[in-house]
C-alpha positions as a Markdown table, in Angstrom:
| # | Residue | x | y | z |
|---|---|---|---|---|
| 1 | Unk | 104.4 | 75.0 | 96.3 |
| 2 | Unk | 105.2 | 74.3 | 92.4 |
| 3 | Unk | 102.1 | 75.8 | 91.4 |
| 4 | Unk | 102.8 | 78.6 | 93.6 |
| 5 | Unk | 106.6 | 79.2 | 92.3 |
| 6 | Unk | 104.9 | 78.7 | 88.9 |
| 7 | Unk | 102.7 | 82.0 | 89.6 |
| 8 | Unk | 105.5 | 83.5 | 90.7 |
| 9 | Unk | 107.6 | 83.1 | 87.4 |
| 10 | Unk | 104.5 | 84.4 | 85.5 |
| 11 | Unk | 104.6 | 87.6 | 87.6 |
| 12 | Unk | 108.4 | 88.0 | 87.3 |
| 13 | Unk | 108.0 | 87.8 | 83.4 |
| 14 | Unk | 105.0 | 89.9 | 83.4 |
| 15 | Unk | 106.8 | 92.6 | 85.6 |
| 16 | Unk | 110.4 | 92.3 | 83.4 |
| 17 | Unk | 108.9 | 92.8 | 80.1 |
| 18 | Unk | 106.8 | 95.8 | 81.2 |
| 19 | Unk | 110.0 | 97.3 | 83.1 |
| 20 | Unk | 112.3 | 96.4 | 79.8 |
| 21 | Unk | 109.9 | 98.4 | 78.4 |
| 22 | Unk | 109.2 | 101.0 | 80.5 |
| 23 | Unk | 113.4 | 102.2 | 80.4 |
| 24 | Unk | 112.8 | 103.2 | 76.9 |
| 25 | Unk | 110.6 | 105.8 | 78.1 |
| 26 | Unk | 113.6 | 107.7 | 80.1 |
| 27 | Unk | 115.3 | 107.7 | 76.8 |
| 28 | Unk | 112.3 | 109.3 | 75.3 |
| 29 | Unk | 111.6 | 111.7 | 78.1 |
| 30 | Unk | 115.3 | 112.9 | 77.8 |
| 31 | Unk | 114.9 | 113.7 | 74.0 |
| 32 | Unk | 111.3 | 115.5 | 74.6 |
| 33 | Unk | 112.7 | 117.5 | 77.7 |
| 34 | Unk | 116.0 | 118.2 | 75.7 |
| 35 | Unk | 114.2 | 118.9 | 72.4 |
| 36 | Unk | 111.3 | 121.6 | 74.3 |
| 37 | Unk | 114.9 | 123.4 | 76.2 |
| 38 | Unk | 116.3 | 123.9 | 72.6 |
| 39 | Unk | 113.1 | 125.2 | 71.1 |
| 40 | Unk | 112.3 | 127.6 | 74.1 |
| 41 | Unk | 116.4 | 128.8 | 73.7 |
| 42 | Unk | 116.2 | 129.4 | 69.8 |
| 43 | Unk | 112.7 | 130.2 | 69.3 |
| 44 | Unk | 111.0 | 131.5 | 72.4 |
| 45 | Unk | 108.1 | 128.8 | 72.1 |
| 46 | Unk | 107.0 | 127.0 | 74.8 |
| 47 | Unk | 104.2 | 124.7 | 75.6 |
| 48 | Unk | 102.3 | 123.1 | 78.5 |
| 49 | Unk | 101.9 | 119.8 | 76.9 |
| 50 | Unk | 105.3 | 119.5 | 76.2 |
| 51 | Unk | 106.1 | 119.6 | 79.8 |
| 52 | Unk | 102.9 | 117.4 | 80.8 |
| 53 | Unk | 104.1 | 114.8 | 78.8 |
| 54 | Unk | 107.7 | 115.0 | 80.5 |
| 55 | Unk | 105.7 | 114.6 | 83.5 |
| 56 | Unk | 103.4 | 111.6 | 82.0 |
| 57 | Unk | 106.6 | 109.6 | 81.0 |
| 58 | Unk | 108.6 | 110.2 | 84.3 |
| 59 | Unk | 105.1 | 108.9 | 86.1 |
| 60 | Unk | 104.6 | 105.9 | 83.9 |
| 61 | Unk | 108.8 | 104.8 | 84.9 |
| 62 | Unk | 108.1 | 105.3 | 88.3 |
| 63 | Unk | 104.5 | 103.9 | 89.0 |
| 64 | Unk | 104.5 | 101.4 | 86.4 |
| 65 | Unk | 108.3 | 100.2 | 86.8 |
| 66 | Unk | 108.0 | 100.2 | 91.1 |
| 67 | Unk | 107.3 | 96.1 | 90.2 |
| 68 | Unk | 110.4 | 95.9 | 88.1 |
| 69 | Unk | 112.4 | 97.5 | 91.0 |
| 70 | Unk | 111.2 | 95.0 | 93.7 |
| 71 | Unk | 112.1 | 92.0 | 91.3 |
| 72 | Unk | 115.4 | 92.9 | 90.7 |
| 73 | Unk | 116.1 | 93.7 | 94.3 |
| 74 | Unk | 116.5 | 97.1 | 94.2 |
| 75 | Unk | 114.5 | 99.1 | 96.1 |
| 76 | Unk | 115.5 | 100.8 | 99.1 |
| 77 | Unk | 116.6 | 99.2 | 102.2 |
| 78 | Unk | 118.7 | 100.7 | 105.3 |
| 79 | Unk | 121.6 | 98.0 | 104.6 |
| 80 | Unk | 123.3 | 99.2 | 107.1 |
| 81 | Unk | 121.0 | 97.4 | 110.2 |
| 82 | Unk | 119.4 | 95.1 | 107.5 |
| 83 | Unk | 123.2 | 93.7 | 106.5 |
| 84 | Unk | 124.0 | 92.7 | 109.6 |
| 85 | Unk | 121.8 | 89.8 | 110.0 |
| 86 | Unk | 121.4 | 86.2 | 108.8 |
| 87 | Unk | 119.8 | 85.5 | 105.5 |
| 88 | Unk | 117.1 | 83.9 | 107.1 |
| 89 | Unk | 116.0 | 87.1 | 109.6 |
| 90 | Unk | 116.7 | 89.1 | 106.5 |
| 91 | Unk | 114.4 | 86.5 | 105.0 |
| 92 | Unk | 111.6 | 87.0 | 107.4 |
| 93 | Unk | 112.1 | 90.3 | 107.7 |
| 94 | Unk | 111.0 | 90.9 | 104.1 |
| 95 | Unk | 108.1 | 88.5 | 104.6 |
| 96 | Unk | 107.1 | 91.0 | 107.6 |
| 97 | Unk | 107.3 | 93.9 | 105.8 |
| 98 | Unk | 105.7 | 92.2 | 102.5 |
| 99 | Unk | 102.7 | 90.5 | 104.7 |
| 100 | Unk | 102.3 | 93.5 | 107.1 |
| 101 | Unk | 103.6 | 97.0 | 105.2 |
| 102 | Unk | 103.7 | 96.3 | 101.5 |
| 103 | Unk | 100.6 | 94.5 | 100.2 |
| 104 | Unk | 98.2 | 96.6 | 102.7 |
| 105 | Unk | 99.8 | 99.9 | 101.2 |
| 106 | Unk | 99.2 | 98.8 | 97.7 |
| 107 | Unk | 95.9 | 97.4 | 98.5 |
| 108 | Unk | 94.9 | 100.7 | 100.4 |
| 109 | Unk | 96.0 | 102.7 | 97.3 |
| 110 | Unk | 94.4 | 100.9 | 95.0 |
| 111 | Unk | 91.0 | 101.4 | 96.7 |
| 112 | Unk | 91.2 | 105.0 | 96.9 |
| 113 | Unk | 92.9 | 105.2 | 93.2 |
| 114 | Unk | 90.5 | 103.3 | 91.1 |
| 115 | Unk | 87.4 | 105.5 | 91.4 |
| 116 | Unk | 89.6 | 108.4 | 91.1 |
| 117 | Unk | 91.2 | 107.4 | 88.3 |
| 118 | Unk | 87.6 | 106.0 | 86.8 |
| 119 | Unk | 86.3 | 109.5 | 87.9 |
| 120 | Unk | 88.7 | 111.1 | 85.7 |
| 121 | Unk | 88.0 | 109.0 | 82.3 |
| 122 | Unk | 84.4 | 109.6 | 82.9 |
| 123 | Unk | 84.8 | 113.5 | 83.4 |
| 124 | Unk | 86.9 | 113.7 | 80.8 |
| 125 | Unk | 89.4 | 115.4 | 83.2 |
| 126 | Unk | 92.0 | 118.2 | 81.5 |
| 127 | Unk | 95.1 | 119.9 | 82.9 |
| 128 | Unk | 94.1 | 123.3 | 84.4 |
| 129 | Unk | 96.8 | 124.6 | 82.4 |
| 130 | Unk | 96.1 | 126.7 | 79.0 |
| 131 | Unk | 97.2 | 123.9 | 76.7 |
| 132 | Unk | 97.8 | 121.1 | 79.2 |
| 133 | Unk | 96.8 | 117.1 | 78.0 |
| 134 | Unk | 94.4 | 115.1 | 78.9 |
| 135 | Unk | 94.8 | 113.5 | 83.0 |
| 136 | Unk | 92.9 | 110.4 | 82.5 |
| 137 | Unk | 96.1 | 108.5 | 80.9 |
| 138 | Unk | 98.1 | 109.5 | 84.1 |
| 139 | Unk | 95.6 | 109.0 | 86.5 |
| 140 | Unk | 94.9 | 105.6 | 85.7 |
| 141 | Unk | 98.9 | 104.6 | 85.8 |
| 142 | Unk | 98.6 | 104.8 | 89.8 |
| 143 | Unk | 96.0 | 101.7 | 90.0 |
| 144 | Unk | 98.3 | 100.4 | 87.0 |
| 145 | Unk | 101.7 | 101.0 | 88.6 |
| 146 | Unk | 100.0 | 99.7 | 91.9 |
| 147 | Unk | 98.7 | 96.4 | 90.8 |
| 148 | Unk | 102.1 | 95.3 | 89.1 |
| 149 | Unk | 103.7 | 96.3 | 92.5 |
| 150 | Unk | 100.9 | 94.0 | 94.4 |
| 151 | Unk | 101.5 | 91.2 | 92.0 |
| 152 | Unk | 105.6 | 91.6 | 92.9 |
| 153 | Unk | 104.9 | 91.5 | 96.1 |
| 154 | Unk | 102.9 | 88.4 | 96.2 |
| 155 | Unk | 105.7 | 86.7 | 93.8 |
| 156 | Unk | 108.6 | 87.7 | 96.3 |
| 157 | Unk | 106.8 | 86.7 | 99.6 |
| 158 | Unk | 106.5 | 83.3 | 97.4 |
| 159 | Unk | 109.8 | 83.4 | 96.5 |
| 160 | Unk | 110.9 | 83.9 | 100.4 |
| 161 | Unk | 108.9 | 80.9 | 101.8 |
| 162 | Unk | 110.2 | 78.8 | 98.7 |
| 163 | Unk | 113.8 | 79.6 | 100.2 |
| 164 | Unk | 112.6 | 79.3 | 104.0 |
| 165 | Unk | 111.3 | 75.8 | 103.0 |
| 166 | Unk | 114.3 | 74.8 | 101.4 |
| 167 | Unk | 112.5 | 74.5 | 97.9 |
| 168 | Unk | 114.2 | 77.5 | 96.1 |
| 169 | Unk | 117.0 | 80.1 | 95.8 |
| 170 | Unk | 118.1 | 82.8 | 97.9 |
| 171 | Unk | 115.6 | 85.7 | 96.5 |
| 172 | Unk | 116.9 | 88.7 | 98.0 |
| 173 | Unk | 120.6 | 87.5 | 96.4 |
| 174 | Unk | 121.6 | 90.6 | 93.9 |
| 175 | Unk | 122.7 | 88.9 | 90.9 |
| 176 | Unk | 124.8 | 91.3 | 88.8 |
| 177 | Unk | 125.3 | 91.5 | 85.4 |
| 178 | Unk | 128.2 | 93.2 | 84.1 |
| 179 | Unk | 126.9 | 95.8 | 81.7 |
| 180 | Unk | 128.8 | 96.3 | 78.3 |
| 181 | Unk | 130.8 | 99.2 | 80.0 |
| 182 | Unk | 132.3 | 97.2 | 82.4 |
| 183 | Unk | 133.2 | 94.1 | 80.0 |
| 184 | Unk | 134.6 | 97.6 | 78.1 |
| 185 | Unk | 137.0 | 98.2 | 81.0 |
| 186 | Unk | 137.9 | 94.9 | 81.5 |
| 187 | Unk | 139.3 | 94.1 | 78.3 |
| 188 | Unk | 141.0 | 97.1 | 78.2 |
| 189 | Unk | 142.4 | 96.4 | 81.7 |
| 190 | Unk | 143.9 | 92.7 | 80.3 |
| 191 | Unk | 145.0 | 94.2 | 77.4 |
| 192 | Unk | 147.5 | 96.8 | 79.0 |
| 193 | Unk | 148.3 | 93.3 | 81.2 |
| 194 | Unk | 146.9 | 94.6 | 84.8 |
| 195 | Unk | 144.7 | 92.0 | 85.5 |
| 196 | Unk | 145.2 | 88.3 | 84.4 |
């Protein structure tokens, strides 16, 4: 089991530094989406590629960041029905749902995107539209995004029988970090004396 939980740790540092990394891109896709409204407003120019690339950087946050998501505990989840039970049926119920629903989906997806996406470098594939980018780059982030998802999945079903076995933490516990806002309110809060 150690060398197990030690895989495990590799693909939760792999999948944090490429999520870390992937939030810049919202940043950047904000500017770029800002920036092409402001130059189609003042100057009536507009441009395909701009709005491709929009669509490239939203793509690689979502695909490439799904394993990030499922590390930090935050995908999806009907809490409602899935609240309501003991940690350890919630426990095999992610196990279930990892084993039975998760790694076939990614496994299925990854067979059918890798020759499409190798398809597309080959081919040299371009956007139908006049002045649209390249598709290989975005093609290729589904087996990409897909992968780091298939590696999370494999960490957190170790992470689950770890628990179940008594030989590690609660996985599914949301740890939360108080961003600088909230230490912002806070301090403001004791300052005026409302909380001690």
């Amino acid at each position: 089991m150690k060398a197990l939980l030690a895989l495990s740790r590799a693909i939760d540092a792999l999948n944090e530094r490429v999520g870390r990394a992937v939030t810049w891109l919202v940043l950047l896709s904000v500017v770029i989406s800002s920036g092409n409204a402001v130059v189609r407003k003042l100057f009536d120019v507009s441009s395909n590629a701009w709005l491709e690339i929009q669509w490239y950087l939203y793509s690689v946050v979502f695909l490439v960041g799904a394993g990030w998501t499922l590390l930090h505990n935050e995908h999806i989840r009907i809490d409602v029905i899935y609240g309501r039970f003991s940690q350890r049926t919630r426990t095999w119920i992610d196990i279930f749902g990892t084993v039975f629903f998760l790694i076939p989906m990614a496994l299925l997806i990854l067979y059918e995107s890798i020759p499409w996406a190798i398809l597309a470098i080959t081919t040299g594939e371009y956007s139908s539209n006049a002045g649209g980018l390249i598709l290989w780059p975005a093609k290729i982030l589904v087996p990409i995004g897909f992968v780091l998802l298939l590696l999370q999945g494999i960490s957190e079903l170790i992470k689950r029988i770890a628990f179940l076995r008594g030989e590690g933490p609660d996985p599914a516990e949301r740890v939360h970090e108080r961003s600088a806002e909230e230490e912002l309110a806070e301090d403001i809060l004791r300052q005026r004396g409302e909380i001690a």
